[in-house]
ROFITI-27742 format. One record per residue: residue in one letter; x negated, y negated, z negated of N, C-alpha, C in turn. Coordinates in steps of 0.2 Angstrom, whole numbers, plus 5000, padded with zeros to 4 digits. Layout:
AXYZXYZXYZ ...
This chain:
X462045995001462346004994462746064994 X462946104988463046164990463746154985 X464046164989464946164986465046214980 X465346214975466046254972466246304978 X466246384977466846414980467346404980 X468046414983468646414985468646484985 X469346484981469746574984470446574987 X470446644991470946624996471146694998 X471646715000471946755002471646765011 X471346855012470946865019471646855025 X471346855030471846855033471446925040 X471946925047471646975051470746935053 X470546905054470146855058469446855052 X469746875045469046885042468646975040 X469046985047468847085044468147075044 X467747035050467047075053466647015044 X466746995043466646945037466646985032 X467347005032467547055024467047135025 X467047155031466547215031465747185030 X465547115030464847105029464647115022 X465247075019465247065011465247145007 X465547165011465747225009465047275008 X464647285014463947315014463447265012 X463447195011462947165004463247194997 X463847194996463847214989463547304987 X463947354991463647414990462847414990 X462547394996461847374995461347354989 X461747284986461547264981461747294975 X462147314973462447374968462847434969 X462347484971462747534974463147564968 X463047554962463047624954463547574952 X463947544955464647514951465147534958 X465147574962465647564968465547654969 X466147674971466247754972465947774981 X466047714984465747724992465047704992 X464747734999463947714998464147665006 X463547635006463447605012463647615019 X463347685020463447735025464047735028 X464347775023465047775023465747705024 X465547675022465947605024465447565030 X465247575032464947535037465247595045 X465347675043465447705047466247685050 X466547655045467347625047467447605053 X468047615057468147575062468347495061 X468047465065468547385065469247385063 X469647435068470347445064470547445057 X470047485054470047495046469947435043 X469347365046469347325042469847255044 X470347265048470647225052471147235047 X471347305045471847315041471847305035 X471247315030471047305024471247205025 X471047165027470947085026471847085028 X472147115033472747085033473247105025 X473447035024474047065018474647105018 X474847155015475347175014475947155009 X476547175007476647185003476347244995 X475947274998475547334994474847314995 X474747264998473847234996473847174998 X472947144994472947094997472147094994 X471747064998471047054995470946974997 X470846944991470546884990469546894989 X469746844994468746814995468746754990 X468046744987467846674987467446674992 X467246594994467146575000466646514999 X466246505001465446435000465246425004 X465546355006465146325014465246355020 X465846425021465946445027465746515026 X465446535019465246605017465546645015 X465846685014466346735009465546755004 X465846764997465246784992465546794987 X466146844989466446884982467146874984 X467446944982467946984982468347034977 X469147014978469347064974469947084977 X470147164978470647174980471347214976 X471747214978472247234972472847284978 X472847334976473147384980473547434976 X474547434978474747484976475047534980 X475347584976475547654983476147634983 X476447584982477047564984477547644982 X477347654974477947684970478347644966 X479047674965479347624961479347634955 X479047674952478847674946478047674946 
């Protein structure tokens, strides 16, 4: 039986997750995203460790099916005051 997703705030332990989603989506639609595959997949693990941990200036929510992540959105500012 195939569940309803859940959405949820990443944490450090979903990077190698967040980076899979991350090169299915450019994959599957590269002509809506400014990065190509190549290039995000060239990241270091640091990069995707830091990207899923929240800050006060980010935060990437996954939806989640059965243990799957299958959609993302991330919300990031530069931490100006205006």
């Amino acid at each position: 039986m195939v569940h309803d997703p859940s959405v949820r705030l990443t944490a450090p332990g979903d990077a190698s997750a967040l980076r899979e989603l991350r090169r299915r989506a450019l994959t599957l639609h590269p002509e809506v995203y400014g990065s190509d595959v190549a290039e995000e997949q060239a990241r270091p693990d640091a990069f995707w460790t830091e990207r899923a941990t929240p800050t006060p200036h980010q935060a990437v929510f996954v939806a989640e099916r059965d243990g799957v992540l299958v959609g993302m959105a991330a919300i990031r500012t530069d931490g100006r005051i205006k």
